[in-house]
LODO-661835 format. One record per residue: residue number from 1; chain; x, y, z of N, C-alpha, C in turn. Coordinates in Angstrom, 3 decimals. Example, Ala and Ser with C-alpha at 12.3 -4.5 7.8 and 13.67 -1.06 7.14 Angstrom:
<titi><nr>1</nr><kette>A</kette><n_px>13.190</n_px><n_py>-5.690</n_py><n_pz>7.800</n_pz><ca_px>12.300</ca_px><ca_py>-4.500</ca_py><ca_pz>7.800</ca_pz><c_px>13.200</c_px><c_py>-3.300</c_py><c_pz>7.800</c_pz></titi>
<titi><nr>2</nr><kette>A</kette><n_px>12.850</n_px><n_py>-2.250</n_py><n_pz>7.080</n_pz><ca_px>13.670</ca_px><ca_py>-1.060</ca_py><ca_pz>7.140</ca_pz><c_px>12.900</c_px><c_py>0.030</c_py><c_pz>7.870</c_pz></titi>
***
This chain:
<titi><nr>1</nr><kette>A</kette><n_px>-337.161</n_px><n_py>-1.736</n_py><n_pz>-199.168</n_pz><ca_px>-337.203</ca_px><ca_py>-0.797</ca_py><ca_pz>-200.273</ca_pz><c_px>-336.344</c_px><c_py>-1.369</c_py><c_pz>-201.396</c_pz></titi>
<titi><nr>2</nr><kette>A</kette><n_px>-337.186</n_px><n_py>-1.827</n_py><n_pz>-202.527</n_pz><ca_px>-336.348</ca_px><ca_py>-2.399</ca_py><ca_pz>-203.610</ca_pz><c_px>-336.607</c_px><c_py>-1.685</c_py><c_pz>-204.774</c_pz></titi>
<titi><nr>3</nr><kette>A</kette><n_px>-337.589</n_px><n_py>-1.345</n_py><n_pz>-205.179</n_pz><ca_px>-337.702</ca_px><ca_py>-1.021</ca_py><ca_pz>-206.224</ca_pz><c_px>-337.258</c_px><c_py>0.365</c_py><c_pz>-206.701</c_pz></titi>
<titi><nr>4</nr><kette>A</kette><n_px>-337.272</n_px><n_py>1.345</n_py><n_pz>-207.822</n_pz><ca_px>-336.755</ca_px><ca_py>1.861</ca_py><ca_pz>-208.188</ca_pz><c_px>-337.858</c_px><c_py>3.141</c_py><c_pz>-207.740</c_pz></titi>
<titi><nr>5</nr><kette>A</kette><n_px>-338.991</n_px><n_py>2.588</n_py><n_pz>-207.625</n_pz><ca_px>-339.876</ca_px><ca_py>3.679</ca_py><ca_pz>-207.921</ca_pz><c_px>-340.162</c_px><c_py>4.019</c_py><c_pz>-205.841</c_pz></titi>
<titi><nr>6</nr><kette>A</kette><n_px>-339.899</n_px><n_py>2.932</n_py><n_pz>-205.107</n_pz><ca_px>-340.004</ca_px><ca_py>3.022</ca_py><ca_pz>-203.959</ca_pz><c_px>-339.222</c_px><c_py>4.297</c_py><c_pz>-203.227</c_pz></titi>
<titi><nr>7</nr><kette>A</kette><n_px>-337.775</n_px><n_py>4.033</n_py><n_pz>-203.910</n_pz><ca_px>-336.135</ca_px><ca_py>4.980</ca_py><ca_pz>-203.719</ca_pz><c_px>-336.830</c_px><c_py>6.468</c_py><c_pz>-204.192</c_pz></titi>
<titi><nr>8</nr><kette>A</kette><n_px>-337.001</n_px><n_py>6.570</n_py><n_pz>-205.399</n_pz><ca_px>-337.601</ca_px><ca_py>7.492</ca_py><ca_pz>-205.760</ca_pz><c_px>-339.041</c_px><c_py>8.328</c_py><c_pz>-204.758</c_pz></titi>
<titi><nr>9</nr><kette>A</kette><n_px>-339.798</n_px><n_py>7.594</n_py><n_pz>-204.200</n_pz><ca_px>-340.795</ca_px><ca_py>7.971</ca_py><ca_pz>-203.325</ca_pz><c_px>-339.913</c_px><c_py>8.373</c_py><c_pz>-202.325</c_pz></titi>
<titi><nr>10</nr><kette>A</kette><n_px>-339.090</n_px><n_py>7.827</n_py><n_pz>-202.014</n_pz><ca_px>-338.579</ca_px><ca_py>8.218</ca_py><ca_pz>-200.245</ca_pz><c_px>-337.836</c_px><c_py>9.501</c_py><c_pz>-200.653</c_pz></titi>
<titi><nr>11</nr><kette>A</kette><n_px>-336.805</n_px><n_py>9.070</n_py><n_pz>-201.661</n_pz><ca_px>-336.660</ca_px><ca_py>10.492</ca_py><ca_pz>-202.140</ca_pz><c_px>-337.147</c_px><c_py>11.898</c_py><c_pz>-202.154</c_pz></titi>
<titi><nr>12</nr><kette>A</kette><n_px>-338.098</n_px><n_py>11.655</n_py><n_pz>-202.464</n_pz><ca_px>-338.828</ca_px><ca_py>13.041</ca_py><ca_pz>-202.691</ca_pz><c_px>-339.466</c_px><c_py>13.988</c_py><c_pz>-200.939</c_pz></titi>
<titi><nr>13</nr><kette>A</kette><n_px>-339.498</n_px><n_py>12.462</n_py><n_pz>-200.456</n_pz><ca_px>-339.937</ca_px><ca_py>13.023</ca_py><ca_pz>-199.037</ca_pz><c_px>-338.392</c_px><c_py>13.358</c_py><c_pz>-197.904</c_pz></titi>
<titi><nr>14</nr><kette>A</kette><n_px>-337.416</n_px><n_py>13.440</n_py><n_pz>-198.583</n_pz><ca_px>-336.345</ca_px><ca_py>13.743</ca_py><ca_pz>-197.825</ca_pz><c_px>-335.791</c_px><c_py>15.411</c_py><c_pz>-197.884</c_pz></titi>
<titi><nr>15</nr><kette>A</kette><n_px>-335.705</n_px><n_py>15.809</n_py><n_pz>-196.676</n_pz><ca_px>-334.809</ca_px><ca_py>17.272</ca_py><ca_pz>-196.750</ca_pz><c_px>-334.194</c_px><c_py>17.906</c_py><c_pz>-198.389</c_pz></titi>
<titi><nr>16</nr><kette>A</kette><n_px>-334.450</n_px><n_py>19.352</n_py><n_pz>-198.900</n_pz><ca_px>-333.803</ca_px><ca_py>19.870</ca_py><ca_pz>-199.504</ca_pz><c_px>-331.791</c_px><c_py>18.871</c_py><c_pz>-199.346</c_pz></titi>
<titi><nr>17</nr><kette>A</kette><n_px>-331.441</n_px><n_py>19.090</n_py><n_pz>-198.403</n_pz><ca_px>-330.188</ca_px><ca_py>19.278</ca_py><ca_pz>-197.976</ca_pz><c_px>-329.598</c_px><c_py>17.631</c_py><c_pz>-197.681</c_pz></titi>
<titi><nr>18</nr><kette>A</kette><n_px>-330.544</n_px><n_py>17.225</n_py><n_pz>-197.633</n_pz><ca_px>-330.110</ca_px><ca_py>15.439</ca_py><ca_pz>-197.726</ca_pz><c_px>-330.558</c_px><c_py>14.836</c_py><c_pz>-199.046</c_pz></titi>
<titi><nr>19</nr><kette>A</kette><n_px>-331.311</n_px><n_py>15.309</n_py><n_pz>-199.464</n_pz><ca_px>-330.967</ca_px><ca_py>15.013</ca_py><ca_pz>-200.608</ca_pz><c_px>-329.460</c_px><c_py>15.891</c_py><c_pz>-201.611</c_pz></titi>
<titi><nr>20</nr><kette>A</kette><n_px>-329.285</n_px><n_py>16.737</n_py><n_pz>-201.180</n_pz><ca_px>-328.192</ca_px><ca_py>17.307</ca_py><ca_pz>-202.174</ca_pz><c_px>-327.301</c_px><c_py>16.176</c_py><c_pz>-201.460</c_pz></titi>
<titi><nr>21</nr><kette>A</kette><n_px>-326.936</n_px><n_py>15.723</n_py><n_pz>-200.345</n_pz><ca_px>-326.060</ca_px><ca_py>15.290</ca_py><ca_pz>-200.001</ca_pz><c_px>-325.951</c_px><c_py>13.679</c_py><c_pz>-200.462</c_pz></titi>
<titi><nr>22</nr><kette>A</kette><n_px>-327.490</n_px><n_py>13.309</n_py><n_pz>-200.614</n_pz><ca_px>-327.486</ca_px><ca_py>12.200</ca_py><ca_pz>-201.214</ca_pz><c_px>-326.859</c_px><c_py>12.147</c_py><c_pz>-203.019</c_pz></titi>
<titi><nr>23</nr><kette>A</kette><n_px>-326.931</n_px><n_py>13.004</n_py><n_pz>-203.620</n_pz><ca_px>-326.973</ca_px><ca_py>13.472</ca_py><ca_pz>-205.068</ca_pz><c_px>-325.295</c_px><c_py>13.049</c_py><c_pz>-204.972</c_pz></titi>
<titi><nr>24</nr><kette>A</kette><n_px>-324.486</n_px><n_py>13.743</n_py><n_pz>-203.711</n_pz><ca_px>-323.239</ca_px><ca_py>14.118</ca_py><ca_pz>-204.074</ca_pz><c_px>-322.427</c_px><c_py>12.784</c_py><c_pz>-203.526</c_pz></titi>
<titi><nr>25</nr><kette>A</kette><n_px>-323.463</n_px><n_py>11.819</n_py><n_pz>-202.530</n_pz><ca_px>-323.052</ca_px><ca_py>10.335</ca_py><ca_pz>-202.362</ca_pz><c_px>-322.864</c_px><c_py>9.395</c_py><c_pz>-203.966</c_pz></titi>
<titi><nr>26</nr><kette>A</kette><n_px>-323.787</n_px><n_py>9.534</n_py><n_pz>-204.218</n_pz><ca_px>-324.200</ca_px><ca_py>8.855</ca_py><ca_pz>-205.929</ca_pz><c_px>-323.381</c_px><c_py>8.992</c_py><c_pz>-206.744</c_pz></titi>
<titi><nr>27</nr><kette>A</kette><n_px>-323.017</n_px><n_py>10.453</n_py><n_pz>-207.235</n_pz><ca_px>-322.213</ca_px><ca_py>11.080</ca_py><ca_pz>-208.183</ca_pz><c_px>-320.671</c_px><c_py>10.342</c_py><c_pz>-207.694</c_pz></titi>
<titi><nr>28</nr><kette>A</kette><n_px>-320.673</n_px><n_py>10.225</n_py><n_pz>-206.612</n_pz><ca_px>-319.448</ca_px><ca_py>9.889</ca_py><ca_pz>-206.118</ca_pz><c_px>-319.333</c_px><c_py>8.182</c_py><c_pz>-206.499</c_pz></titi>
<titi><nr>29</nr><kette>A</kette><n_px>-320.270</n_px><n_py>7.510</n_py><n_pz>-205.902</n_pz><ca_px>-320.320</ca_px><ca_py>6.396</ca_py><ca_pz>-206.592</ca_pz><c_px>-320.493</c_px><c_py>5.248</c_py><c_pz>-207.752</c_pz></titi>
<titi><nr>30</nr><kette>A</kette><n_px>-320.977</n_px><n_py>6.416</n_py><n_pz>-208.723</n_pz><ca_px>-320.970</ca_px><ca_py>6.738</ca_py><ca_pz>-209.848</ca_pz><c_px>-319.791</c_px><c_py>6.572</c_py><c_pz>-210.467</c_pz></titi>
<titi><nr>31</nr><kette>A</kette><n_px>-319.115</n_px><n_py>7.677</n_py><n_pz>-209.836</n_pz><ca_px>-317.248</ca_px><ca_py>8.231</ca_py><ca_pz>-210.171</ca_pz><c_px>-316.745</c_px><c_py>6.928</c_py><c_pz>-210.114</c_pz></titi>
<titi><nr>32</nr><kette>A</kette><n_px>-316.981</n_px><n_py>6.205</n_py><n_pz>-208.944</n_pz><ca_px>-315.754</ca_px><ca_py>5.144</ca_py><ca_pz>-208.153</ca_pz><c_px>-316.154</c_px><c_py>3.829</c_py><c_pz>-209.466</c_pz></titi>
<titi><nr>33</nr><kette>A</kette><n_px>-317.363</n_px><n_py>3.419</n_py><n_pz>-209.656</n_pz><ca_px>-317.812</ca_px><ca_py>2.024</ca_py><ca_pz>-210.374</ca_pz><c_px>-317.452</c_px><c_py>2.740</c_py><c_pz>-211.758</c_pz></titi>
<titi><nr>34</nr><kette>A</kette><n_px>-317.395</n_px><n_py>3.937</n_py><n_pz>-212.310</n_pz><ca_px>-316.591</ca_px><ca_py>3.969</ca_py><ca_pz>-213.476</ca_pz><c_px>-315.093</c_px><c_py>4.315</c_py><c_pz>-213.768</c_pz></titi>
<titi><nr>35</nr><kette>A</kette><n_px>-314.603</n_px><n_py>4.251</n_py><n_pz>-212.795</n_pz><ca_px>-313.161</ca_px><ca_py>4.165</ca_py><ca_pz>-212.317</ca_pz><c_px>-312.939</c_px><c_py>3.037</c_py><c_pz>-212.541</c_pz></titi>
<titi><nr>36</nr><kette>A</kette><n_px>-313.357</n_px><n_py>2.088</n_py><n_pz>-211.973</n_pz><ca_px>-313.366</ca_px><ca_py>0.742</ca_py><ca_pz>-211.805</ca_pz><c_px>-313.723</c_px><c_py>-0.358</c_py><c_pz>-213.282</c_pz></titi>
<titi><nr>37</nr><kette>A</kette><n_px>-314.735</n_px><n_py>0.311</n_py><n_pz>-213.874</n_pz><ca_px>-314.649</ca_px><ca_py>-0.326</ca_py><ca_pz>-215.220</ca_pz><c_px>-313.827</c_px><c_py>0.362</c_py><c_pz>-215.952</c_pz></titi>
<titi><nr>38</nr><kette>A</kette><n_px>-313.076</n_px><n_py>1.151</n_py><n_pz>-216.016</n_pz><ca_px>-312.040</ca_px><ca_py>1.402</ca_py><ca_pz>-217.325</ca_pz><c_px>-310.729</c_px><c_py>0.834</c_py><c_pz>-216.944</c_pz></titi>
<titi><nr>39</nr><kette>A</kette><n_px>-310.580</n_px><n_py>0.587</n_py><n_pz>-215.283</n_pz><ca_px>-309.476</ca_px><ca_py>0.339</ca_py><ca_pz>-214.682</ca_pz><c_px>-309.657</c_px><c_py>-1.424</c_py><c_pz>-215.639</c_pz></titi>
<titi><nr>40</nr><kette>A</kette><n_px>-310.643</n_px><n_py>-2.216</n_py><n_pz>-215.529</n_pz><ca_px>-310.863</ca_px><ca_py>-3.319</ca_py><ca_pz>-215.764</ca_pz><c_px>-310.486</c_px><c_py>-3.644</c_py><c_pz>-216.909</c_pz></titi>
<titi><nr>41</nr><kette>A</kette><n_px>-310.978</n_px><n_py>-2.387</n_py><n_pz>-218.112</n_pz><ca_px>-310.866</ca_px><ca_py>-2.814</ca_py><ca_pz>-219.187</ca_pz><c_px>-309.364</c_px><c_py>-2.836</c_py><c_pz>-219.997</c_pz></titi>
<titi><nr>42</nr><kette>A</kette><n_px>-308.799</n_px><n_py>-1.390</n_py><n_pz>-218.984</n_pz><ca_px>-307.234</ca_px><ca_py>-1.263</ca_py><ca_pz>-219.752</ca_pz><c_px>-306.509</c_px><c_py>-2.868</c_py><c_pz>-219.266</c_pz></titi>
<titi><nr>43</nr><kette>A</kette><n_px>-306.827</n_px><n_py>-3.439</n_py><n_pz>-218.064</n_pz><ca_px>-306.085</ca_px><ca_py>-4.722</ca_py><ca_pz>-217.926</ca_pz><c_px>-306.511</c_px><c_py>-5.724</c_py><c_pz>-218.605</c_pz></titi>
<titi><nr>44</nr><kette>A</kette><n_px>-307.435</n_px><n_py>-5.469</n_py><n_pz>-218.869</n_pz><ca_px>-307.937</ca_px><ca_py>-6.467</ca_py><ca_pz>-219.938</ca_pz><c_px>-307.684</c_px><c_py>-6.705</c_py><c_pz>-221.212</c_pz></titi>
<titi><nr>45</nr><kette>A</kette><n_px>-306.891</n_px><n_py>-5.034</n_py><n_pz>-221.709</n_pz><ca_px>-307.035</ca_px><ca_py>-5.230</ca_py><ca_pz>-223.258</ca_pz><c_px>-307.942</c_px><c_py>-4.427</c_py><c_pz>-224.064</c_pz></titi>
<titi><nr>46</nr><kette>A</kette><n_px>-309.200</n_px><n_py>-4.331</n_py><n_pz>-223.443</n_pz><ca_px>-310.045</ca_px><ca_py>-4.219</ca_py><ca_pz>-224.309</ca_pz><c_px>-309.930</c_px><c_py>-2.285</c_py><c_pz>-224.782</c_pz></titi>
<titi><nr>47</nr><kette>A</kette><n_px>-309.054</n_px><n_py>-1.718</n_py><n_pz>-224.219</n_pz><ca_px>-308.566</ca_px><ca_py>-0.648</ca_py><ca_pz>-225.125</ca_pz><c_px>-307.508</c_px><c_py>-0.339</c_py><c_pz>-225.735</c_pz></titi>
<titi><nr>48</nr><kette>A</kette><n_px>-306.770</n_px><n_py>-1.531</n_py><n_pz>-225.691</n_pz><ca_px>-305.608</ca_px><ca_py>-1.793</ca_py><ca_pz>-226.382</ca_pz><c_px>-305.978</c_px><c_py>-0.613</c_py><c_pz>-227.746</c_pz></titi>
<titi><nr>49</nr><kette>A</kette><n_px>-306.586</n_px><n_py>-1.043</n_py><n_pz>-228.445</n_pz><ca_px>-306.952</ca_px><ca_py>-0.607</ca_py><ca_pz>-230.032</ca_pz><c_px>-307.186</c_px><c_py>0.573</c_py><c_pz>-230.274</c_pz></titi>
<titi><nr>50</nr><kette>A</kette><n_px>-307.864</n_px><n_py>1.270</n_py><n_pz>-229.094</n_pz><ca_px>-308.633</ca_px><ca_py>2.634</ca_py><ca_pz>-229.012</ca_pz><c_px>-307.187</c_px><c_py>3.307</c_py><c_pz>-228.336</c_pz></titi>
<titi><nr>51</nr><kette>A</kette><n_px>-306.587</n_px><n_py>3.058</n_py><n_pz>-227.881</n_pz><ca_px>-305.219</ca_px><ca_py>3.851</ca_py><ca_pz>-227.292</ca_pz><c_px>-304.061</c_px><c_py>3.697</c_py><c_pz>-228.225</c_pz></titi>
<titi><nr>52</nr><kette>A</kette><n_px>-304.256</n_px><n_py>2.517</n_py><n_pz>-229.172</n_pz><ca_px>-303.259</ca_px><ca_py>2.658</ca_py><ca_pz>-230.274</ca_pz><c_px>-303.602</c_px><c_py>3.560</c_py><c_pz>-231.269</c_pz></titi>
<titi><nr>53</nr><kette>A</kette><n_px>-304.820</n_px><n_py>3.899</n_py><n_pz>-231.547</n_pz><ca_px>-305.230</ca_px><ca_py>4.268</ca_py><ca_pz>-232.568</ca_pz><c_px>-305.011</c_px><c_py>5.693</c_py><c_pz>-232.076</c_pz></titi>
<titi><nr>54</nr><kette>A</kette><n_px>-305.259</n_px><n_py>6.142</n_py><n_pz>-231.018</n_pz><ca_px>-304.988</ca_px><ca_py>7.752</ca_py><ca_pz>-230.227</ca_pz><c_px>-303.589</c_px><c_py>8.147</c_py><c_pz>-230.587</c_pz></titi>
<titi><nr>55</nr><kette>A</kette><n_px>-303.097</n_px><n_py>7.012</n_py><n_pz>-230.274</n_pz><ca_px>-300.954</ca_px><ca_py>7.458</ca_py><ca_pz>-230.721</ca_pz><c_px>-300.762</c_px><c_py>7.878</c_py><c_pz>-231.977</c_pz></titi>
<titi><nr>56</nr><kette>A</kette><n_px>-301.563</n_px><n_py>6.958</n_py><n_pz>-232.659</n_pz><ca_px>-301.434</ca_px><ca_py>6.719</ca_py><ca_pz>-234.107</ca_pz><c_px>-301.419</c_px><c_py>8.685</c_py><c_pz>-234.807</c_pz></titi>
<titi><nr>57</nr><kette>A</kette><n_px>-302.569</n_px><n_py>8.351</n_py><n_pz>-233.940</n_pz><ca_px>-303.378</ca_px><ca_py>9.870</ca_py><ca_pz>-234.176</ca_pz><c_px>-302.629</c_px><c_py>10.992</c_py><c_pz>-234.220</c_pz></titi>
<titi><nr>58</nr><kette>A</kette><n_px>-302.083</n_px><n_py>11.033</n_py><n_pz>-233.110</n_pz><ca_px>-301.477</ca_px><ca_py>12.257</ca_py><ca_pz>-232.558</ca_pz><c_px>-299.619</c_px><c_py>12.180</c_py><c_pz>-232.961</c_pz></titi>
<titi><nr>59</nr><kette>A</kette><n_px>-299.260</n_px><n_py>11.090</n_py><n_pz>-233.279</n_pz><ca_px>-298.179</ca_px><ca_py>10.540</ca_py><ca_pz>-234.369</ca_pz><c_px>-298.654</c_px><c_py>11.735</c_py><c_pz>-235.764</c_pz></titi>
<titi><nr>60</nr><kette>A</kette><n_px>-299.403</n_px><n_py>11.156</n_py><n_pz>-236.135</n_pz><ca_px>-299.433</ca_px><ca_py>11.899</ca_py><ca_pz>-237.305</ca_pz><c_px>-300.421</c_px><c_py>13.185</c_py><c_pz>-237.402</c_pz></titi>
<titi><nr>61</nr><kette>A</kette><n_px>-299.894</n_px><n_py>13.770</n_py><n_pz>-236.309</n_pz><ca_px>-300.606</ca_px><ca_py>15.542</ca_py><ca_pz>-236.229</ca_pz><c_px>-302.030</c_px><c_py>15.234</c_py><c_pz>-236.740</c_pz></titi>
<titi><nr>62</nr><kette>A</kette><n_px>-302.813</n_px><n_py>14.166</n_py><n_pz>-236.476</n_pz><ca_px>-304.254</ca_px><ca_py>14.386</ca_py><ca_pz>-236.602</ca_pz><c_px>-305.024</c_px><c_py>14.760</c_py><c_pz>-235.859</c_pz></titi>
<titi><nr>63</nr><kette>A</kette><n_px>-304.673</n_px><n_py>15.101</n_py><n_pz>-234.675</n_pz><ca_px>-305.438</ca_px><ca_py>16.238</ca_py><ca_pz>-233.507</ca_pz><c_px>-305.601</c_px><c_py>17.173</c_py><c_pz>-233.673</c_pz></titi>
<titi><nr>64</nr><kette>A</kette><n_px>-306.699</n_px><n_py>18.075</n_py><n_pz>-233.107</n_pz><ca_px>-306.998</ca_px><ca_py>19.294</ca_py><ca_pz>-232.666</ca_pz><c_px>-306.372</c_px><c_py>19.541</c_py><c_pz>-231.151</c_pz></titi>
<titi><nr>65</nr><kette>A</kette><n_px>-306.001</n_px><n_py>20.870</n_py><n_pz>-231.213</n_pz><ca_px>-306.119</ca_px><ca_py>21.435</ca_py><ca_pz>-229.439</ca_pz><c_px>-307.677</c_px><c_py>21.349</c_py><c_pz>-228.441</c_pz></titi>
<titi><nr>66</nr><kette>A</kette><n_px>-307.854</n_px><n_py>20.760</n_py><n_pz>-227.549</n_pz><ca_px>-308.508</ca_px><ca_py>21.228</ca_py><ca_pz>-226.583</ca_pz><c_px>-309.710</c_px><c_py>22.223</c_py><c_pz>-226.917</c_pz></titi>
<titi><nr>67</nr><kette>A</kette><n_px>-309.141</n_px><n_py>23.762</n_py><n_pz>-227.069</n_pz><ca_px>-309.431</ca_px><ca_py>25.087</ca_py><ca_pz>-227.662</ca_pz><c_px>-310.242</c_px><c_py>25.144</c_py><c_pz>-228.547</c_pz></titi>
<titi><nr>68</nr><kette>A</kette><n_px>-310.100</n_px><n_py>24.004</n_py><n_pz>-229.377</n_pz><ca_px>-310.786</ca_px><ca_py>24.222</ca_py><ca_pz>-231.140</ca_pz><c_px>-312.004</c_px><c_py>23.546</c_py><c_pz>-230.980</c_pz></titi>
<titi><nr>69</nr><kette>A</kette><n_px>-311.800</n_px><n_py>22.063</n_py><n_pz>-230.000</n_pz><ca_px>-312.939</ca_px><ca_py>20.903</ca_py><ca_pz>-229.821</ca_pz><c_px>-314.231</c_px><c_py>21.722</c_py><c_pz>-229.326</c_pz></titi>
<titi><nr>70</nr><kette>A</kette><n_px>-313.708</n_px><n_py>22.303</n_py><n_pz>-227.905</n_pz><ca_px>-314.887</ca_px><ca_py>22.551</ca_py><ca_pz>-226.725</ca_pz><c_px>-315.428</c_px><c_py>24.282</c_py><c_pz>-226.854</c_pz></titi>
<titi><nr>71</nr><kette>A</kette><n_px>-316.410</n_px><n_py>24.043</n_py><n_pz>-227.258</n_pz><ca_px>-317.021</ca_px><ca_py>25.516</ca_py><ca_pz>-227.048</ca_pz><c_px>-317.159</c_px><c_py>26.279</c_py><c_pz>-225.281</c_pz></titi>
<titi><nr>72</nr><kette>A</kette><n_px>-315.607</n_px><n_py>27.319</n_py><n_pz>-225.198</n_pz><ca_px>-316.368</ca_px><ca_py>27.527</ca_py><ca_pz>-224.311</ca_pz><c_px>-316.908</c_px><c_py>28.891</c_py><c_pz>-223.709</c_pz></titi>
<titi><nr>73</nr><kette>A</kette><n_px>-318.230</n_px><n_py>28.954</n_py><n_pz>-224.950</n_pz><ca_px>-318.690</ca_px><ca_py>30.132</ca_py><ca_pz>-224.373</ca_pz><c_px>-319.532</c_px><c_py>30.100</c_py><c_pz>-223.672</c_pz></titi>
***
């Protein structure tokens, strides 16, 4: 089983309940490989700029609260 559309076929023929469980394998691995690339990139540098610029930010009261950003109705 390689292809994308194969996964997808078997998929569909699997349990309500294995598939949720499959959903919540994924999501999880999902989580871990983008853990893993930001972990990569802060050692790398490559947000050096984007985390200076956040200080910068919040240095000079250019933030919002939380509260104001996210709608949550």
């Amino acid at each position: 089983m390689n292809s994308r559309v194969e996964i997808e076929t078997a998929i569909k023929q699997l349990p309500q309940s294995e598939a949720h469980q499959l959903l919540n394998w994924l999501q999880s691995y999902l989580d871990d490989a983008w853990d893993e690339k930001i972990k990569a990139d802060v050692s790398s540098g490559r947000l050096d700029k984007l985390i200076q610029r956040a200080k910068d930010d919040i240095k000079a009261n250019r933030v919002k609260p939380l509260d104001e950003v996210i709608d949550n109705s």
